[in-house]
Every structure is written in structure tokens, then in C-alpha cells.
CHARMM internal coordinates of N, CA and C (Angstrom, degrees):
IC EDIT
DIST 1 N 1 CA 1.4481
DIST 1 CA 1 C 1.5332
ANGL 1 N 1 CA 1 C 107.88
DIST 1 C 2 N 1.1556
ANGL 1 CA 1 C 2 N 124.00
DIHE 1 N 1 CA 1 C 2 N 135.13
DIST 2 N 2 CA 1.3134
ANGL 1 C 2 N 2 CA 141.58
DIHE 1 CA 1 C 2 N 2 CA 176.34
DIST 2 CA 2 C 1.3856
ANGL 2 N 2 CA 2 C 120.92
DIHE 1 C 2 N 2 CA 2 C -93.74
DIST 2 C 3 N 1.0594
ANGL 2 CA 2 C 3 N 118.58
DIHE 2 N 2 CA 2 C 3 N 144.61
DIST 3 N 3 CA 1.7080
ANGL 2 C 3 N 3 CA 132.45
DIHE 2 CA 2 C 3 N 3 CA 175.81
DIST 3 CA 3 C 1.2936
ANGL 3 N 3 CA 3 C 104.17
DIHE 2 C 3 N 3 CA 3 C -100.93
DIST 3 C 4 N 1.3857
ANGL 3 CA 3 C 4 N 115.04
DIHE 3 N 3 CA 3 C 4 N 145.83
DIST 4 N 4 CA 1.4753
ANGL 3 C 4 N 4 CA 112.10
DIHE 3 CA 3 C 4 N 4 CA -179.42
DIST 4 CA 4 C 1.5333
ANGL 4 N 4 CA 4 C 104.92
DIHE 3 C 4 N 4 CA 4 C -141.63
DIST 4 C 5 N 1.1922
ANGL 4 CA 4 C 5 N 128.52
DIHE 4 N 4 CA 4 C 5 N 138.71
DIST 5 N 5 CA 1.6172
ANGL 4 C 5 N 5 CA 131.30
DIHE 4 CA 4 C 5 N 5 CA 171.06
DIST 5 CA 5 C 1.4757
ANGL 5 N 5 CA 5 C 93.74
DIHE 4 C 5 N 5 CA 5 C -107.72
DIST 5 C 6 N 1.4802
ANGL 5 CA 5 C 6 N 107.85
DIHE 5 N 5 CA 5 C 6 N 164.94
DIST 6 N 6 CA 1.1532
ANGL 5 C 6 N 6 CA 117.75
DIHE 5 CA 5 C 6 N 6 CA -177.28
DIST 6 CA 6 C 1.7641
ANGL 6 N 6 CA 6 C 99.43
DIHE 5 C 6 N 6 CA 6 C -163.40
DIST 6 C 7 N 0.9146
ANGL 6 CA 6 C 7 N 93.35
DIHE 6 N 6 CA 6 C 7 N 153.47
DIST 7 N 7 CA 1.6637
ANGL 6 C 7 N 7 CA 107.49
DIHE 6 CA 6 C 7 N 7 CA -174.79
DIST 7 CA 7 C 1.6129
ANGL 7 N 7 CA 7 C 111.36
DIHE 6 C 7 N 7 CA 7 C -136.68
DIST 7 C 8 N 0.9523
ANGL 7 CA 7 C 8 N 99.10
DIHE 7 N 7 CA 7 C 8 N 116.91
DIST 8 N 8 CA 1.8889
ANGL 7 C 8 N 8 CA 94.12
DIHE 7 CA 7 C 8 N 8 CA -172.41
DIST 8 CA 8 C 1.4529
ANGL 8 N 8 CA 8 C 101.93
DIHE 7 C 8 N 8 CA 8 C -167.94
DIST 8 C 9 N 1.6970
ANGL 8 CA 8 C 9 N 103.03
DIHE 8 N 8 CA 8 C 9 N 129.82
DIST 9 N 9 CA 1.4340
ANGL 8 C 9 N 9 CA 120.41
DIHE 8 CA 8 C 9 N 9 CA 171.82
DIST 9 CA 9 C 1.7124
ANGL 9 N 9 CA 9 C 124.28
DIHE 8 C 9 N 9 CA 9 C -75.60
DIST 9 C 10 N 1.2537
ANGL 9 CA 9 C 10 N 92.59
DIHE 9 N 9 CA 9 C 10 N 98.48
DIST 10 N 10 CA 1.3434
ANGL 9 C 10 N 10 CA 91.87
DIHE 9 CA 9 C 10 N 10 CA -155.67
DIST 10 CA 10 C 2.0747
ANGL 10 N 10 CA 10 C 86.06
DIHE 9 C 10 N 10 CA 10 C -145.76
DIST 10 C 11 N 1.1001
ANGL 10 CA 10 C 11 N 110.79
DIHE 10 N 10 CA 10 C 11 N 179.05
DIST 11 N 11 CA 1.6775
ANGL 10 C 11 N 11 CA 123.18
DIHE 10 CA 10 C 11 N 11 CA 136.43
DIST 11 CA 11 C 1.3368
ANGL 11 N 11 CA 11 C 143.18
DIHE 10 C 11 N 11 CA 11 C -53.30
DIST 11 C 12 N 1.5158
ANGL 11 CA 11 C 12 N 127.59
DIHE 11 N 11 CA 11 C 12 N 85.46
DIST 12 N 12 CA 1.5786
ANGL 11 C 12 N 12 CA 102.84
DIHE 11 CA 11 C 12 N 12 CA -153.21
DIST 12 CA 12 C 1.4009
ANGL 12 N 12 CA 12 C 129.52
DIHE 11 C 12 N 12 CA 12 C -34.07
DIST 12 C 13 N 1.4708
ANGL 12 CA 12 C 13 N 127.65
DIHE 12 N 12 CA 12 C 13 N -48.17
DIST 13 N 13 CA 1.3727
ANGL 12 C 13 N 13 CA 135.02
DIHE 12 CA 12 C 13 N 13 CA -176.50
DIST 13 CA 13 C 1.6088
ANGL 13 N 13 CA 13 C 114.98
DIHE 12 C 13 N 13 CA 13 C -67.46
DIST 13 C 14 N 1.3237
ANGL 13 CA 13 C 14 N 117.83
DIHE 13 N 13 CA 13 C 14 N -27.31
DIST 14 N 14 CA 1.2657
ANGL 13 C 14 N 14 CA 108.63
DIHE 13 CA 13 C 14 N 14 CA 171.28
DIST 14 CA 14 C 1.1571
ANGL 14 N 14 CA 14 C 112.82
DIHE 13 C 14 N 14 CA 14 C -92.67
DIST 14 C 15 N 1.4579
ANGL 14 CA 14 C 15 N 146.67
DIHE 14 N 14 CA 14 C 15 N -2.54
DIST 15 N 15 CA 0.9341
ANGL 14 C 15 N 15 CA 130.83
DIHE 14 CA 14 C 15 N 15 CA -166.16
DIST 15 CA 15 C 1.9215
ANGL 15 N 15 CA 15 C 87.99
DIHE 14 C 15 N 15 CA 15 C -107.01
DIST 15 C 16 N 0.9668
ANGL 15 CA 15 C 16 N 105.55
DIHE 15 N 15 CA 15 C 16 N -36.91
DIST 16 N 16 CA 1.5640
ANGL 15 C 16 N 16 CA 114.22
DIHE 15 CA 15 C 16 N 16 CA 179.87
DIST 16 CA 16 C 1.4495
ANGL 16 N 16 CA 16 C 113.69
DIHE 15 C 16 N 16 CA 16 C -62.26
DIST 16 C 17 N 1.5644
ANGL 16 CA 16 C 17 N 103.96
DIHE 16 N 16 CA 16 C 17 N -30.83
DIST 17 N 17 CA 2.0165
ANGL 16 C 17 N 17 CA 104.44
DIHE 16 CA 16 C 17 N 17 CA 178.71
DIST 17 CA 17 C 1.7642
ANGL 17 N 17 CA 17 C 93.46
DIHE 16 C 17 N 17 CA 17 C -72.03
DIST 17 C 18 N 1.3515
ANGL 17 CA 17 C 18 N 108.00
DIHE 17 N 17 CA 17 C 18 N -41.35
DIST 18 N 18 CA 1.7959
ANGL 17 C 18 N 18 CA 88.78
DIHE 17 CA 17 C 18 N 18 CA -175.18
DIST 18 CA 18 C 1.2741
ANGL 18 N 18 CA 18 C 117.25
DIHE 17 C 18 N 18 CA 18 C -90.25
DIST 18 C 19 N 1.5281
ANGL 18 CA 18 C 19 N 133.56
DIHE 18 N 18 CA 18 C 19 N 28.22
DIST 19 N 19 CA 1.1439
ANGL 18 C 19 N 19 CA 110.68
DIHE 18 CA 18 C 19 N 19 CA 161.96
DIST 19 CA 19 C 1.5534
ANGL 19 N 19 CA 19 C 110.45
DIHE 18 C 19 N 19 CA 19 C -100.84
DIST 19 C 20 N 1.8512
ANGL 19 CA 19 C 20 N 91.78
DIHE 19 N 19 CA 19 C 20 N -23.43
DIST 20 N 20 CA 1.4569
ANGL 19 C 20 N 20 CA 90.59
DIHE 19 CA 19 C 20 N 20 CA 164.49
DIST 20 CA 20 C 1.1579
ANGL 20 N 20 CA 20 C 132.70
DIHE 19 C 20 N 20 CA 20 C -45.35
DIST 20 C 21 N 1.5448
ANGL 20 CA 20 C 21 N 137.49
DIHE 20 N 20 CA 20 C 21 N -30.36
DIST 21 N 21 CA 1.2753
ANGL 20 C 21 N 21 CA 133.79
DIHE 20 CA 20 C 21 N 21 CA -164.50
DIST 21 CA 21 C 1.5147
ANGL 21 N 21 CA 21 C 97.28
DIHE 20 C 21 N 21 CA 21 C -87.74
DIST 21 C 22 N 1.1766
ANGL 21 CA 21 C 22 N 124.98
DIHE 21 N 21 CA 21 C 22 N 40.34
DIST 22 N 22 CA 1.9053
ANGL 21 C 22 N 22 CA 131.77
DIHE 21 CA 21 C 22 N 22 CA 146.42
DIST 22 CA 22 C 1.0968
ANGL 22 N 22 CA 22 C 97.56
DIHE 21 C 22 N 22 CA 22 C -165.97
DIST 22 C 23 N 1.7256
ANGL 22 CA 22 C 23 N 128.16
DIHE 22 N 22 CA 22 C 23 N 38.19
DIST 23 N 23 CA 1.5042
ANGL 22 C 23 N 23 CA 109.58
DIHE 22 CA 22 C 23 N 23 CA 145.48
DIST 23 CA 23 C 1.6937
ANGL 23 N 23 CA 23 C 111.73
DIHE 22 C 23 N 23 CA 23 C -96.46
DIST 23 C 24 N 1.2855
ANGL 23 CA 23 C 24 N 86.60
DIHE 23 N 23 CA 23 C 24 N 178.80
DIST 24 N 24 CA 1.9954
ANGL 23 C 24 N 24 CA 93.57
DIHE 23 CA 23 C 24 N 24 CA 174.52
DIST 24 CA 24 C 2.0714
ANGL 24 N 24 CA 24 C 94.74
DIHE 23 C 24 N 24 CA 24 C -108.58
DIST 24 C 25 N 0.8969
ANGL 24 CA 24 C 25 N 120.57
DIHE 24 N 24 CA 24 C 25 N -13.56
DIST 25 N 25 CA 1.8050
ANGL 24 C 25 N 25 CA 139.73
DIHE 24 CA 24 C 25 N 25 CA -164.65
DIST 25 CA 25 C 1.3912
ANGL 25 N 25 CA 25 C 124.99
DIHE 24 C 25 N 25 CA 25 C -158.94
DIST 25 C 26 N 0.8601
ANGL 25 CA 25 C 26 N 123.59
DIHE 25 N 25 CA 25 C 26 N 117.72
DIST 26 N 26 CA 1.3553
ANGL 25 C 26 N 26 CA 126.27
DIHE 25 CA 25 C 26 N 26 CA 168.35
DIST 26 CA 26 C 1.4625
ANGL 26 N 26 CA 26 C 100.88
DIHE 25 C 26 N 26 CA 26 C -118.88
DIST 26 C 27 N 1.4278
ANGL 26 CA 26 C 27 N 104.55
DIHE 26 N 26 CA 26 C 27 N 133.50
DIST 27 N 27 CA 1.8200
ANGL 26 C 27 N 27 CA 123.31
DIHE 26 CA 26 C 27 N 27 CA -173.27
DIST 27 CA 27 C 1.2135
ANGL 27 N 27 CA 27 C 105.42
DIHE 26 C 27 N 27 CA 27 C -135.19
DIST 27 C 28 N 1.7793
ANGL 27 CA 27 C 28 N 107.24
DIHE 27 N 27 CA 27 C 28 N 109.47
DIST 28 N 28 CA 1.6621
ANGL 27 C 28 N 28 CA 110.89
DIHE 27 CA 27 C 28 N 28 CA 178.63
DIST 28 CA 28 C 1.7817
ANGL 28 N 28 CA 28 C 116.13
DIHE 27 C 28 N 28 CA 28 C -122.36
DIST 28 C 29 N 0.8504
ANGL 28 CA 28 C 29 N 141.36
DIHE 28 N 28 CA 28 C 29 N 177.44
DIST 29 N 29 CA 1.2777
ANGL 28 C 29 N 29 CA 136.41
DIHE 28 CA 28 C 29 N 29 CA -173.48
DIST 29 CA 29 C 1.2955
ANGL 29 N 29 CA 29 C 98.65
DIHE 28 C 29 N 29 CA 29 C -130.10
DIST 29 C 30 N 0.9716
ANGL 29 CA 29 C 30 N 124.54
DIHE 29 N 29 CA 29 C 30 N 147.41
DIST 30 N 30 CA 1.7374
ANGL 29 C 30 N 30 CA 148.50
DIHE 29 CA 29 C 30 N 30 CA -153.28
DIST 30 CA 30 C 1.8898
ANGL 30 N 30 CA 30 C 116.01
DIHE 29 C 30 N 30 CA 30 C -130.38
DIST 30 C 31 N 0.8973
ANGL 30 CA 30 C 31 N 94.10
DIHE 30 N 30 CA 30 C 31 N 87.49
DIST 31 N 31 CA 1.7992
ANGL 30 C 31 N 31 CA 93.92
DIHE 30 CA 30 C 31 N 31 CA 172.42
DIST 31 CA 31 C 1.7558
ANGL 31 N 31 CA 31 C 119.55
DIHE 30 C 31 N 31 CA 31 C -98.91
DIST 31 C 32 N 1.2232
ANGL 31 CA 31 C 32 N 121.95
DIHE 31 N 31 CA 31 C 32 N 20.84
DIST 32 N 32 CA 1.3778
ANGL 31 C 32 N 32 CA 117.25
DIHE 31 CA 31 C 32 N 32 CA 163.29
DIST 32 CA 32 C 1.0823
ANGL 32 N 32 CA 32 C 118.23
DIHE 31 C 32 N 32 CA 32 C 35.20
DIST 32 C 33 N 1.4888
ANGL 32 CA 32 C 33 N 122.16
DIHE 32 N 32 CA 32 C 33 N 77.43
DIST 33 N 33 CA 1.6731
ANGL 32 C 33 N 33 CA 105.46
DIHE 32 CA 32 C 33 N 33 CA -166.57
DIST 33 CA 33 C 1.8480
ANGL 33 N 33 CA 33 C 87.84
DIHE 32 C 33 N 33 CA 33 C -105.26
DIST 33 C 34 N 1.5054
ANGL 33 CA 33 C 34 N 110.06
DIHE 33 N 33 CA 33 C 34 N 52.33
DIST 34 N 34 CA 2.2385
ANGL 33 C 34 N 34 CA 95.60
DIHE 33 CA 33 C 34 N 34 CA -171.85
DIST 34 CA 34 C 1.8816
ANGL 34 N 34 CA 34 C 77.61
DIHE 33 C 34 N 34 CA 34 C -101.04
DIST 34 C 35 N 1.3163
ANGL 34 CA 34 C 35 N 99.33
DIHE 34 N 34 CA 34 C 35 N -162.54
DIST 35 N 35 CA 1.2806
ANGL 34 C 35 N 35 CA 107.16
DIHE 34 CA 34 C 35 N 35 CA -176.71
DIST 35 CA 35 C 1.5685
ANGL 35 N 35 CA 35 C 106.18
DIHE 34 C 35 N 35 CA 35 C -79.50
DIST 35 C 36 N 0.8924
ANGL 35 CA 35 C 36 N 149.94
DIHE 35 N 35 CA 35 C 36 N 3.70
DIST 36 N 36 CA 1.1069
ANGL 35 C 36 N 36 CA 148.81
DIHE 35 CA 35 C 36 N 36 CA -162.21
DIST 36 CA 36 C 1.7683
ANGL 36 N 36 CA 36 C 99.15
DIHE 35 C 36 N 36 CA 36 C -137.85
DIST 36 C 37 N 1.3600
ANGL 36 CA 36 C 37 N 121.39
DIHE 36 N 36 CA 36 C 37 N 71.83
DIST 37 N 37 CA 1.4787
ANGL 36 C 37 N 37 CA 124.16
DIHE 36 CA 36 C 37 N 37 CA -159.03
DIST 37 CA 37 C 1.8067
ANGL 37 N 37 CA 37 C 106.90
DIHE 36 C 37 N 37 CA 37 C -62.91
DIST 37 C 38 N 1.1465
ANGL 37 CA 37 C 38 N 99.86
DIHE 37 N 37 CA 37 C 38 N -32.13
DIST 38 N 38 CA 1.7601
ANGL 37 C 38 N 38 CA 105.93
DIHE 37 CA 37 C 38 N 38 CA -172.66
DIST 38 CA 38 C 1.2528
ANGL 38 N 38 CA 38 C 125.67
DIHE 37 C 38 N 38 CA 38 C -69.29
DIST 38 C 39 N 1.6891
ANGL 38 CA 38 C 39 N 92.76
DIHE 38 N 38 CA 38 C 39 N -52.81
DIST 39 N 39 CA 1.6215
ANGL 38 C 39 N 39 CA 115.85
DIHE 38 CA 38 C 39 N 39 CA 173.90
DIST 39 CA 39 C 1.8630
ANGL 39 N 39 CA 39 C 123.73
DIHE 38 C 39 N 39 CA 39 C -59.88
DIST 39 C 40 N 1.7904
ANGL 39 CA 39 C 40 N 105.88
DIHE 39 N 39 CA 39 C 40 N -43.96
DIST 40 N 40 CA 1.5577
ANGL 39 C 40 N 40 CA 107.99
DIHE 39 CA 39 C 40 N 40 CA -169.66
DIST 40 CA 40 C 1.4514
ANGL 40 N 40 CA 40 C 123.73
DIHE 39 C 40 N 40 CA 40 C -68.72
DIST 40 C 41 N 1.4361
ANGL 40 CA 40 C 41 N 127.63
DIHE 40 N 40 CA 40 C 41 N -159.23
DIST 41 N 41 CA 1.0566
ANGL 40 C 41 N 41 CA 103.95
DIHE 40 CA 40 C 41 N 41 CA 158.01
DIST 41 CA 41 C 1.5158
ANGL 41 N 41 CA 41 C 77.92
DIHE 40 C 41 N 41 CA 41 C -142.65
DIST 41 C 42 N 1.5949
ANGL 41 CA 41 C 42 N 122.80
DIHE 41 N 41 CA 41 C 42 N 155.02
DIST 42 N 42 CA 1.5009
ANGL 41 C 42 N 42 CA 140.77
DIHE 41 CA 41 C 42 N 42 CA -158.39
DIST 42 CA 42 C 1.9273
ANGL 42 N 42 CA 42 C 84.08
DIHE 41 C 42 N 42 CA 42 C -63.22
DIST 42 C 43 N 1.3940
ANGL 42 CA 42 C 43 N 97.51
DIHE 42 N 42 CA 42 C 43 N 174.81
DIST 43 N 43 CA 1.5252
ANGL 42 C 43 N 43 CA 97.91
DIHE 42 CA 42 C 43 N 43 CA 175.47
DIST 43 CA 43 C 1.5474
ANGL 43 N 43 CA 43 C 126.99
DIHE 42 C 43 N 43 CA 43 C -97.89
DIST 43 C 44 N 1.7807
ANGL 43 CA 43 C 44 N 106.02
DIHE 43 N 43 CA 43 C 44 N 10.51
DIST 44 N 44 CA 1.5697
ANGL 43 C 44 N 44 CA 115.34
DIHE 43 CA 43 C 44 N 44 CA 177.55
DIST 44 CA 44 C 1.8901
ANGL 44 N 44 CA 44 C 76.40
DIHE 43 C 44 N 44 CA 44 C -86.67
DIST 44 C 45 N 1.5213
ANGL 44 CA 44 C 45 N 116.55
DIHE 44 N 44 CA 44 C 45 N -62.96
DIST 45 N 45 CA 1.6000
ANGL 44 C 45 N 45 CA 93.43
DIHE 44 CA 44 C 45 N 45 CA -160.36
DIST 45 CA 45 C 1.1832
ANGL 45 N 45 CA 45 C 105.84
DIHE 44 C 45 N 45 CA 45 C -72.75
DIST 45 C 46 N 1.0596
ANGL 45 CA 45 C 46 N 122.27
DIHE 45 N 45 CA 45 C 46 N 3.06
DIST 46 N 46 CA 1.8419
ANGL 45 C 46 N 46 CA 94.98
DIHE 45 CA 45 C 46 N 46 CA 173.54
DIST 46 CA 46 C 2.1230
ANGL 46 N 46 CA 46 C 111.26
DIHE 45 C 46 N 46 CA 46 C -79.38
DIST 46 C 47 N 1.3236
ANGL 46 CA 46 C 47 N 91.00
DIHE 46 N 46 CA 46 C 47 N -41.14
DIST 47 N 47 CA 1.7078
ANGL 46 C 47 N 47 CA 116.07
DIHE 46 CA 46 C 47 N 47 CA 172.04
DIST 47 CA 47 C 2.1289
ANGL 47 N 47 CA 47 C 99.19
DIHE 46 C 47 N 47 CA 47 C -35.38
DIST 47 C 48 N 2.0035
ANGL 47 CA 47 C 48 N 97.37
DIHE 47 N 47 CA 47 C 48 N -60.44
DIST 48 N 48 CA 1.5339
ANGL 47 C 48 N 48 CA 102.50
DIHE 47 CA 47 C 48 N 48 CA -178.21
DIST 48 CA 48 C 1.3158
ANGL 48 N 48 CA 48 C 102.80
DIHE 47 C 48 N 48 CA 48 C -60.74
DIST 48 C 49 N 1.6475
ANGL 48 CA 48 C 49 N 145.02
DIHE 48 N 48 CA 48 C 49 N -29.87
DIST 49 N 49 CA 1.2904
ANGL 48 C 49 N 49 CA 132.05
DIHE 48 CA 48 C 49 N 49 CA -144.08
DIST 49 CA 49 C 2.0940
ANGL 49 N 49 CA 49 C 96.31
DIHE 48 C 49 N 49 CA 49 C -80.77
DIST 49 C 50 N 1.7571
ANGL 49 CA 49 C 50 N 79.12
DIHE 49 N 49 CA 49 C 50 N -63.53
DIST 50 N 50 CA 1.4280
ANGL 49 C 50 N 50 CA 101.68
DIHE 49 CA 49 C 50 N 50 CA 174.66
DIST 50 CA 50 C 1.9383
ANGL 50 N 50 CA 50 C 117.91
DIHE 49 C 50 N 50 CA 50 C -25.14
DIST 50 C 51 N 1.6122
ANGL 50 CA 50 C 51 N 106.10
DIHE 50 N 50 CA 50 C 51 N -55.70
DIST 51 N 51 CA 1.4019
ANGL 50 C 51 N 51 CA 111.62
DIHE 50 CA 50 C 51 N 51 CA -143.14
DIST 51 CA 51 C 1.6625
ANGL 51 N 51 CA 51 C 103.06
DIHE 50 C 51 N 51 CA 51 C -130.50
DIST 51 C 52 N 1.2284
ANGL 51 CA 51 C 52 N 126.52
DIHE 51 N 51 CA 51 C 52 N -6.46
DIST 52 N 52 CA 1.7652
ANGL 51 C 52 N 52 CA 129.83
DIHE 51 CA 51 C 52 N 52 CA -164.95
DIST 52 CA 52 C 1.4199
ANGL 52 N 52 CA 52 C 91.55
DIHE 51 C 52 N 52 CA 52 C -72.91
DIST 52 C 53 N 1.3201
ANGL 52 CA 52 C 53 N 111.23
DIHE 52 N 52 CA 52 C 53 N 136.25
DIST 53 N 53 CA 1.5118
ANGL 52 C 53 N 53 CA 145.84
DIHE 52 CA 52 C 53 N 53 CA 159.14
DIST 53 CA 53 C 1.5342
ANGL 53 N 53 CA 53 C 121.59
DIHE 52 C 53 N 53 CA 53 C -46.93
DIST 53 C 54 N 1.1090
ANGL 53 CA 53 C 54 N 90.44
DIHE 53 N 53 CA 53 C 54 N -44.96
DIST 54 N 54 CA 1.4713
ANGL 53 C 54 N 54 CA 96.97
DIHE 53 CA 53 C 54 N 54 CA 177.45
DIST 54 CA 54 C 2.1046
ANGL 54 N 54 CA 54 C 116.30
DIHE 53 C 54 N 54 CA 54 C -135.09
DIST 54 C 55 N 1.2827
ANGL 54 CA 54 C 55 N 110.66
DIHE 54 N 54 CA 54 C 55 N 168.64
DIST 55 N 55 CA 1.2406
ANGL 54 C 55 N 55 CA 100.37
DIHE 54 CA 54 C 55 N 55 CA -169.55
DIST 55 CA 55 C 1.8373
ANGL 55 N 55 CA 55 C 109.34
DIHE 54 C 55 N 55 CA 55 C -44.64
DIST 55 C 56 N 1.2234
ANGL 55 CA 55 C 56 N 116.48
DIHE 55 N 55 CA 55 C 56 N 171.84
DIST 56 N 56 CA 1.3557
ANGL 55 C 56 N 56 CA 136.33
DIHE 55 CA 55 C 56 N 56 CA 175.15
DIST 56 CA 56 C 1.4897
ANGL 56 N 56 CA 56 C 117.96
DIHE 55 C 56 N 56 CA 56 C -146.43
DIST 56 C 57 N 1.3295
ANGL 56 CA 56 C 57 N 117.84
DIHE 56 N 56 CA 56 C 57 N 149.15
DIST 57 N 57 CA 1.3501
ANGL 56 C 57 N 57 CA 132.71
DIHE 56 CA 56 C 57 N 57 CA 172.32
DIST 57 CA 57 C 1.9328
ANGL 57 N 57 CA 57 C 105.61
DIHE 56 C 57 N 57 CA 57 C -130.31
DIST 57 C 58 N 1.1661
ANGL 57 CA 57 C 58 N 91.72
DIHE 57 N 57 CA 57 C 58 N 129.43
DIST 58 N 58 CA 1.4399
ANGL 57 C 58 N 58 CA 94.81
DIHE 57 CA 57 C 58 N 58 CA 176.64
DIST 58 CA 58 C 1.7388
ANGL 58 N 58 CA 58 C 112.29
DIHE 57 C 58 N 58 CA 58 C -126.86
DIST 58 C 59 N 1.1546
ANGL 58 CA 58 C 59 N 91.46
DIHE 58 N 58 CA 58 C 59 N 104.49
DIST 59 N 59 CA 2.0213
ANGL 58 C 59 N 59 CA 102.64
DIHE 58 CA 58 C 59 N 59 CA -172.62
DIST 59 CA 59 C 1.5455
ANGL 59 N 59 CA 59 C 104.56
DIHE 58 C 59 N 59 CA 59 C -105.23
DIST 59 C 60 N 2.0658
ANGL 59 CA 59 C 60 N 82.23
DIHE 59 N 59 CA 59 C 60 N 129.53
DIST 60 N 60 CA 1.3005
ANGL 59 C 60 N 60 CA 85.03
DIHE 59 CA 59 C 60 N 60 CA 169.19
DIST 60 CA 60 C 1.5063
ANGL 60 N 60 CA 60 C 118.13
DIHE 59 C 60 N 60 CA 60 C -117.33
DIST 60 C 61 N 1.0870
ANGL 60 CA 60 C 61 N 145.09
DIHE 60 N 60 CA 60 C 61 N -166.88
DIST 61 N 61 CA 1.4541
ANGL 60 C 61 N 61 CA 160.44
DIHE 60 CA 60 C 61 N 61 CA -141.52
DIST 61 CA 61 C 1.7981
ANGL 61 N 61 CA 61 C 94.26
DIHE 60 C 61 N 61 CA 61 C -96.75
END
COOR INIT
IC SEED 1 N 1 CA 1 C
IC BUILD
């Protein structure tokens, strides 16, 4: 299995929902910037929770 970076000017969440549709994982990190910093999840991972193609892990700090 391969790791892949990618760099692309795009929207994080949309560009991240379509790479999903040929990942096996998508792994994003979550900084909660709502008022409640601990509890939320930022609005690219909430976008991945909602809508990712394939499984997801969202790690935080």
C-alpha cells in the first residue's frame, strides 16, 4: 500500500472528497477552530465525516 501527498489548489474538502473515490483511507487532522475548540470538528472534517467515499480517520493533537 502506498502513501500519497498531493498538493492541489483547490478547496480542501472538495478536492479531498475526490481523491477519495480511489483511496482505501483518507487521514485528516482536525483543529476545531468553532467556539467550542475541543469538542468540534473544523469544517473540511466535518464536510469528510458527512460525505468521504471511503473510510476516514480524523486525528487530532
Amino acid at each position: 500500500m502506498a502513501v500519497e501527498r498531493v498538493i492541489a489548489r483547490d478547496r480542501p474538502a472538495h478536492q479531498l472528497l475526490e481523491l477519495g473515490r480511489r483511496a482505501w483511507l483518507l487521514v485528516v487532522g482536525s483543529r476545531g477552530r468553532g467556539g467550542f475548540t475541543g469538542m468540534l470538528l473544523g469544517s473540511t472534517s466535518r464536510a469528510l465525516v458527512d460525505h468521504a467515499p471511503c473510510p476516514l480517520a480524523v486525528v487530532r493533537t
